[in-house]
C-alpha positions as CSV (number, residue, x, y, z in Angstrom):
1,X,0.0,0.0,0.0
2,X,1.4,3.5,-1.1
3,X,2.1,5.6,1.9
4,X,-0.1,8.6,0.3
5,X,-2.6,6.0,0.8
6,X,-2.7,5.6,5.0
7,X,-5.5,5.9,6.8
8,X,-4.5,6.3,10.7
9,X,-8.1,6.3,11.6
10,X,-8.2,2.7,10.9
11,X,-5.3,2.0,13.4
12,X,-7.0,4.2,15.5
13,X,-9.9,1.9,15.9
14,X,-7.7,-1.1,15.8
15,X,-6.5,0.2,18.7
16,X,-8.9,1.5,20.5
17,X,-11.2,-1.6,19.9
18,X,-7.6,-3.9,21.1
19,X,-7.4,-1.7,24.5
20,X,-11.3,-1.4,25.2
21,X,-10.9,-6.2,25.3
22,X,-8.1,-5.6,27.6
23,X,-9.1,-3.4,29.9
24,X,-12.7,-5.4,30.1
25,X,-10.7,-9.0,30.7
26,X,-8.3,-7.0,33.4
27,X,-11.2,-5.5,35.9
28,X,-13.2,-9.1,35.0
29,X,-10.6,-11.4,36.2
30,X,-9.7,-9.2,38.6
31,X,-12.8,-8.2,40.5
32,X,-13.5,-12.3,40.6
33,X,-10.6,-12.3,43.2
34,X,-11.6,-9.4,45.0
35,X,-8.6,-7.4,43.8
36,X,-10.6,-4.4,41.8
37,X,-11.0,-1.5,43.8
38,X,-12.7,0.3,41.0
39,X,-15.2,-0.1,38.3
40,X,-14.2,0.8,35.5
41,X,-17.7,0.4,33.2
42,X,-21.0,0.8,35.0
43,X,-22.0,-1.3,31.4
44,X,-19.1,-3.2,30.6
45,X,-20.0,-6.3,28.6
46,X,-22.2,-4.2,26.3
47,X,-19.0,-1.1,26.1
48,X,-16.7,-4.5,25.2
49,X,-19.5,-5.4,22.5
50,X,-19.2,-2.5,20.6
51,X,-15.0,-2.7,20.6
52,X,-15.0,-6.0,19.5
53,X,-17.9,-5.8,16.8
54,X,-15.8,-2.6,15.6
55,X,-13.1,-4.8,14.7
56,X,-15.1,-6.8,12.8
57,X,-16.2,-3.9,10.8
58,X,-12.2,-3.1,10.9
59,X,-11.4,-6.4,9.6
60,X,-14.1,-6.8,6.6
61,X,-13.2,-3.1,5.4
62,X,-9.5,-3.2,5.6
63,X,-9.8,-6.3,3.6
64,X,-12.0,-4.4,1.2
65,X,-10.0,-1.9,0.5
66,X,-7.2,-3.9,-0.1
67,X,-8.4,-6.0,-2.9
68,X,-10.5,-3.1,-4.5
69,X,-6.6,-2.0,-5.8
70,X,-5.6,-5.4,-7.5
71,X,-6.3,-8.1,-9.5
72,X,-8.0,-10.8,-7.5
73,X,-6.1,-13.8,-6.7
74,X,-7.8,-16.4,-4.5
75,X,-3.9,-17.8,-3.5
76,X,-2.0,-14.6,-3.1
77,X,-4.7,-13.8,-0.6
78,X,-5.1,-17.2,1.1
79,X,-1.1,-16.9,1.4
80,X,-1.5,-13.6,3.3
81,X,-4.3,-14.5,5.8
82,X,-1.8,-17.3,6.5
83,X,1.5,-15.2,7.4
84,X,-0.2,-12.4,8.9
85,X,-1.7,-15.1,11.1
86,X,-0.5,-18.3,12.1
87,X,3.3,-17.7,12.0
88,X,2.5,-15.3,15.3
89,X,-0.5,-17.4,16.8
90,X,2.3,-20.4,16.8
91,X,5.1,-18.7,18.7
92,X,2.5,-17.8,21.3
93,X,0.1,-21.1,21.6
94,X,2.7,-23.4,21.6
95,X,5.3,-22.9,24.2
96,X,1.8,-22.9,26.6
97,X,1.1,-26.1,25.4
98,X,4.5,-27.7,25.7
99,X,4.3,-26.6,29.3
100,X,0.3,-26.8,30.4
101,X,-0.3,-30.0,28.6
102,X,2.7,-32.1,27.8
103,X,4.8,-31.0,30.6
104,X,2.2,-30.6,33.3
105,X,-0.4,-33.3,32.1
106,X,-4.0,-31.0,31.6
107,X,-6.1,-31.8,29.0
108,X,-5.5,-35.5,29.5
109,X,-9.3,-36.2,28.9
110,X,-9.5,-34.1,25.3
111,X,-8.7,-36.3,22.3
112,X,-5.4,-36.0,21.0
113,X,-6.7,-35.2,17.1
114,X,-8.5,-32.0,18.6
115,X,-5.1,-30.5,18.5
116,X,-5.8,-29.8,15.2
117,X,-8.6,-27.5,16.3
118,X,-5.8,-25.6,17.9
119,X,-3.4,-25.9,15.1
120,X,-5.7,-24.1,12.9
121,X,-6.7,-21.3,15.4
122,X,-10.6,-22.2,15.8
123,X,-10.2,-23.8,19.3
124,X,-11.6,-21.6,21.4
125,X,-14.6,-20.9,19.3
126,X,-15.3,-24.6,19.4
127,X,-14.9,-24.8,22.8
128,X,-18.2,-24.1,23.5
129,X,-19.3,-26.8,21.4
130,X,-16.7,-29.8,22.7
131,X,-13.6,-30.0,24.6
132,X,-10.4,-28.4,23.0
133,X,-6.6,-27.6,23.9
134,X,-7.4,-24.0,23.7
135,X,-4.8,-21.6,25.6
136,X,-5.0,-18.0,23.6
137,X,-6.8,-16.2,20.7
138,X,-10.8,-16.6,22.7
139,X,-13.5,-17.5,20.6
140,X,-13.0,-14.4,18.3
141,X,-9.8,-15.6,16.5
142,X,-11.8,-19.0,15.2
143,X,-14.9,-16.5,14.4
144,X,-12.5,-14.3,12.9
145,X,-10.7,-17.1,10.6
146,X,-14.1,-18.3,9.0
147,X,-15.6,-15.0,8.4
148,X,-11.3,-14.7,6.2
149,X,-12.6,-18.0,4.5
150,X,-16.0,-16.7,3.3
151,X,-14.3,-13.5,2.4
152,X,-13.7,-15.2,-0.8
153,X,-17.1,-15.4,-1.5
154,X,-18.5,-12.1,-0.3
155,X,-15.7,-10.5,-2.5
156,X,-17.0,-12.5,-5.8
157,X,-20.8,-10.7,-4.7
158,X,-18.9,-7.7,-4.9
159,X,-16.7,-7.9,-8.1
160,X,-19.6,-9.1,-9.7
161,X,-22.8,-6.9,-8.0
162,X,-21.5,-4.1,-6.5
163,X,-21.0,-3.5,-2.6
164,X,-24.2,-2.3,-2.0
165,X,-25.7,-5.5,-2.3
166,X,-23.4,-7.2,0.0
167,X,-24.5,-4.7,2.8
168,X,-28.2,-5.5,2.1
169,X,-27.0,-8.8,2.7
170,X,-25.6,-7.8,6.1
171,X,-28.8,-6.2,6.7
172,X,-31.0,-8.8,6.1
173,X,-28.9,-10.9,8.0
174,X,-29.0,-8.1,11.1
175,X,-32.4,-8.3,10.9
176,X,-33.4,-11.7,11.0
177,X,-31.0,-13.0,13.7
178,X,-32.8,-12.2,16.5
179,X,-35.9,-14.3,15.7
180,X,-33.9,-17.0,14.2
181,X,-31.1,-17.3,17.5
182,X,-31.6,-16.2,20.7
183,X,-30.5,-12.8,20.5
184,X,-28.7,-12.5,23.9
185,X,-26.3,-15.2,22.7
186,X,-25.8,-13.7,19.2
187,X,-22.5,-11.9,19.9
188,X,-19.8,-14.4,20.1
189,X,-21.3,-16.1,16.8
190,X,-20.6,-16.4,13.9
191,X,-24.2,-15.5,12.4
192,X,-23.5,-12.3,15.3
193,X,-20.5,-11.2,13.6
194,X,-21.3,-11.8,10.1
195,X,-23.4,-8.4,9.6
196,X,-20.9,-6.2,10.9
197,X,-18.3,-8.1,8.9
198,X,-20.4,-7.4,5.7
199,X,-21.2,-3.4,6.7
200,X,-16.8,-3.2,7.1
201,X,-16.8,-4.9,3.2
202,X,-19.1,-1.8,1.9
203,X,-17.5,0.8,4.1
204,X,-14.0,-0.3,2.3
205,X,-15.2,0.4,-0.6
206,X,-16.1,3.8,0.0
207,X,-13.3,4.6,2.4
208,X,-12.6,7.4,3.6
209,X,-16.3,8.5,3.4
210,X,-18.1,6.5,6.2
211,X,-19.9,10.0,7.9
212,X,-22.7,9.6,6.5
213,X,-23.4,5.8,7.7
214,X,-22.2,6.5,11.0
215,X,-25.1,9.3,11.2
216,X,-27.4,6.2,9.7
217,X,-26.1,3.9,11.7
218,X,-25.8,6.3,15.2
219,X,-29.8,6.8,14.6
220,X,-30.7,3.1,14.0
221,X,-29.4,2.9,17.7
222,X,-31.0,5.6,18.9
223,X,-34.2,4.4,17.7
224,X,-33.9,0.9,18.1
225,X,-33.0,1.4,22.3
226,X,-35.9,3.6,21.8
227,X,-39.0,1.4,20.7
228,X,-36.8,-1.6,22.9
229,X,-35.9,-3.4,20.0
230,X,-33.6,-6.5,20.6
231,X,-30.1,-5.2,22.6
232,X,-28.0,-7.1,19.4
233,X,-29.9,-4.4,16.9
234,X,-28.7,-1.4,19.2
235,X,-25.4,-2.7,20.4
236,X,-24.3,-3.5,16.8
237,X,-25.6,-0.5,15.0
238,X,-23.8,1.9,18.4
239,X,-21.0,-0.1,16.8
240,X,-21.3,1.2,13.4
241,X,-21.6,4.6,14.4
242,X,-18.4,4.5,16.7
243,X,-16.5,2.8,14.2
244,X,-17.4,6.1,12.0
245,X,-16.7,8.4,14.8
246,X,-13.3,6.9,16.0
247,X,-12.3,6.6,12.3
248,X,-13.0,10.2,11.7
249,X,-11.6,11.7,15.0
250,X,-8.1,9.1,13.6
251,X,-8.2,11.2,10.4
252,X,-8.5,14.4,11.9
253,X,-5.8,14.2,14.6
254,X,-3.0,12.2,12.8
255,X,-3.5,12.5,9.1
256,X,-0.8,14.5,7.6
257,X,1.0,14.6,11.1
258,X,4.3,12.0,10.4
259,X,5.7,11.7,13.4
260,X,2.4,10.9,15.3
261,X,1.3,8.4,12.5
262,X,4.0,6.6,13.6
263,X,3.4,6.0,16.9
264,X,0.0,5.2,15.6
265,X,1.2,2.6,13.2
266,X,3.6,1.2,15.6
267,X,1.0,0.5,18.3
268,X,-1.7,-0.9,15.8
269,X,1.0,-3.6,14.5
270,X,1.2,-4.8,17.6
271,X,-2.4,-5.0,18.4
272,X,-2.8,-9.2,16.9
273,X,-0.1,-10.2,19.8
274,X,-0.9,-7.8,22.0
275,X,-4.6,-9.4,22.0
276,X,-2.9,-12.9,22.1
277,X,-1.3,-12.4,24.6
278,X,-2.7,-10.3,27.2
279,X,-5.4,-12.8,29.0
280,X,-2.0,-14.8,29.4
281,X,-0.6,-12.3,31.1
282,X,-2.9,-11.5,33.1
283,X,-3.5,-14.8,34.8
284,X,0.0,-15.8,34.9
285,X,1.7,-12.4,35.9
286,X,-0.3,-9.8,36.8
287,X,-2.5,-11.3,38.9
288,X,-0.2,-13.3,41.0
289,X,1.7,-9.8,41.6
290,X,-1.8,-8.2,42.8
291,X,-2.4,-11.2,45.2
292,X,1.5,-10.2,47.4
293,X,0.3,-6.5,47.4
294,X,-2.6,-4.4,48.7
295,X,-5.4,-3.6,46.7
296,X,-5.3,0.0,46.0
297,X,-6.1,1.6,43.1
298,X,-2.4,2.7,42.2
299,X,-1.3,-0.6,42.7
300,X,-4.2,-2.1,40.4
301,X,-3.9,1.1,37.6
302,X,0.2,0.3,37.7
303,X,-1.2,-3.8,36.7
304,X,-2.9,-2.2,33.9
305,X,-0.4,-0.1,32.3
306,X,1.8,-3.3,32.9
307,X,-0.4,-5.3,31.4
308,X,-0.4,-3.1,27.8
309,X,2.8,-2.2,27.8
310,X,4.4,-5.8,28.2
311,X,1.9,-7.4,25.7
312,X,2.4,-5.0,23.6
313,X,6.2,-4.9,24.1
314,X,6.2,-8.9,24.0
315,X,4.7,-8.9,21.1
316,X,7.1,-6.5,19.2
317,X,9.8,-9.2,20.0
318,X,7.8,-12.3,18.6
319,X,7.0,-10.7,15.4
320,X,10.4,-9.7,14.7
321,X,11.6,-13.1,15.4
322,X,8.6,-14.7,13.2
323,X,9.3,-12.4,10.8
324,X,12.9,-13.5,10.7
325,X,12.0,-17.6,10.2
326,X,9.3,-16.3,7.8
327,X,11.9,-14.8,5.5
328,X,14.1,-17.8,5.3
329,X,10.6,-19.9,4.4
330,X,9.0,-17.1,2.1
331,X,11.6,-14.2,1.0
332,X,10.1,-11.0,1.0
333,X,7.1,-11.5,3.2
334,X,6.8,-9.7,6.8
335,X,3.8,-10.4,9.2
336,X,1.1,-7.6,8.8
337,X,-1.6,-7.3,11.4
338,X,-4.5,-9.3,10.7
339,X,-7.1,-7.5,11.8
């Protein structure tokens, strides 16, 4: 991608969506044990809802807007999902299981095969359906990956219909969920995500213009909490407008601005390990260093700017190493983030 071509209030939401999933799994398993003295969210799971479902729409457009400046090739992109993804995912998943499960013995009941759930990322999205060796990545890297194989066939809608049809498609979709699934458990699915993935292939398209959807979409919210339509129709269209509004404010405080870009694009690469990682370490580090000291709010504020600063730190370190191995198995290629 040409450098005239940067939009910093993508990263923005990248990171903003990355931070708002760490700060919610921090005070969660936290408060459990007693060591939160503060709250951060009075509404936390539905503030983490709209993060998350923002990266969705981050994902599908980022890929959109890739692919509308080439010729489509179904291998050069199946090749890229791959190193920006697994190469990373590896170096973090499986040291843990070396250690949790062939060192320490857990997992002895799940069938050995089911690794291969875990090879290809999906393992903690299955989870809730059967046992798995899952350690990092939640259920939103497996949701994630199947939305990147679809993406094949949303982009043939486009090349061959237009993009406005594939958001009617996401719209439809939207719409009938909630009498088709319970709505409450909608979000962590892949029929949840799939709308939001389909709005971020239109809004690609059109990039940077997304104003005007965010007003559509910010209203649709308004009204839908309004008339007390289902929470999935309000929480996912609040998610549309604040991807519109966090995108904007991105282009208006760092477009232009080199130095600060920088920073920006810095942070935002680090954002796939940084969510990797972090539940990791908070259950292996930062907790056990809350537990040997008084629960004070300095003390717990000083966990959380541990917290991001070492997954983020960590993860700088890991992708340059993967990115070294990569280059001896595929010259030229360097992990991107793959969100």
């Amino acid at each position: 991608m040409k450098e005239h071509s940067y939009l910093p209030g993508l990263d923005l939401v990248r990171i903003s969506g990355i931070l708002t999933v760490v700060v919610y799994h921090y005070q969660v398993e936290t408060a459990a044990l007693g060591l939160c003295p503060v709250q951060l969210f009075p509404d936390q799971a539905e503030l983490v809802q709209v993060g998350v479902y923002g990266m969705t729409i981050l994902s599908g457009a980022c890929l959109s807007r890739q692919e509308k400046n080439r010729t489509w090739s179904l291998k050069r992109y199946f090749a890229g999902r791959f190193w920006a993804i697994y190469p990373l995912f590896w170096s973090c998943f499986f040291p843990v299981f070396l250690y949790s499960d062939l060192l320490c013995g857990n997992n002895r009941n799940v069938a050995s095969w089911k690794i291969l759930f875990s090879v290809a990322g999906v393992d903690g999205y299955l989870q809730s359906f059967t046992p798995t060796f899952y350690k990092i990545g939640e259920w939103y890297l497996g949701c994630i990956l199947f939305l990147y194989a679809l993406f094949p066939l949303f982009w043939r809608l486009v090349r061959r219909r237009g993009p406005f049809l594939v958001l009617a498609s996401g719209a439809f979709i939207w719409l009938v969920g909630p009498f088709l699934f319970d709505p409450v458990r909608l979000y962590p699915t892949l029929a949840g995500q799939m709308p939001l993935f389909l709005t971020g292939i239109f809004l690609g398209w059109f990039l940077p213009s997304v104003r005007l959807l965010g007003m559509a979409a910010g209203l649709v919210a308004l009204v839908s909490a309004f008339l007390g339509g289902a929470a999935y129709w309000t929480v996912t269209a609040a998610a549309a407008a604040v991807f519109a509004l966090t995108f904007s404010l991105g282009q208006s405080l760092f477009f232009g601005r080199e130095k600060l870009s920088a920073v920006l694009r810095w942070l935002s690469h680090r954002c796939f390990g940084g969510f990797l990682l972090h539940h990791l370490a908070i259950t292996l580090a930062i907790i056990p260093f809350l537990e040997e000291v008084p629960s004070t709010l300095f003390l717990w504020s000083c966990g959380l700017l541990l917290l991001t600063a070492g997954s983020f730190g960590v993860s700088f370190f890991l992708e340059r190493l993967c990115n070294r191995v990569v280059r001896h198995l595929r010259q030229g290629t360097v992990i991107k983030n793959p969100f």
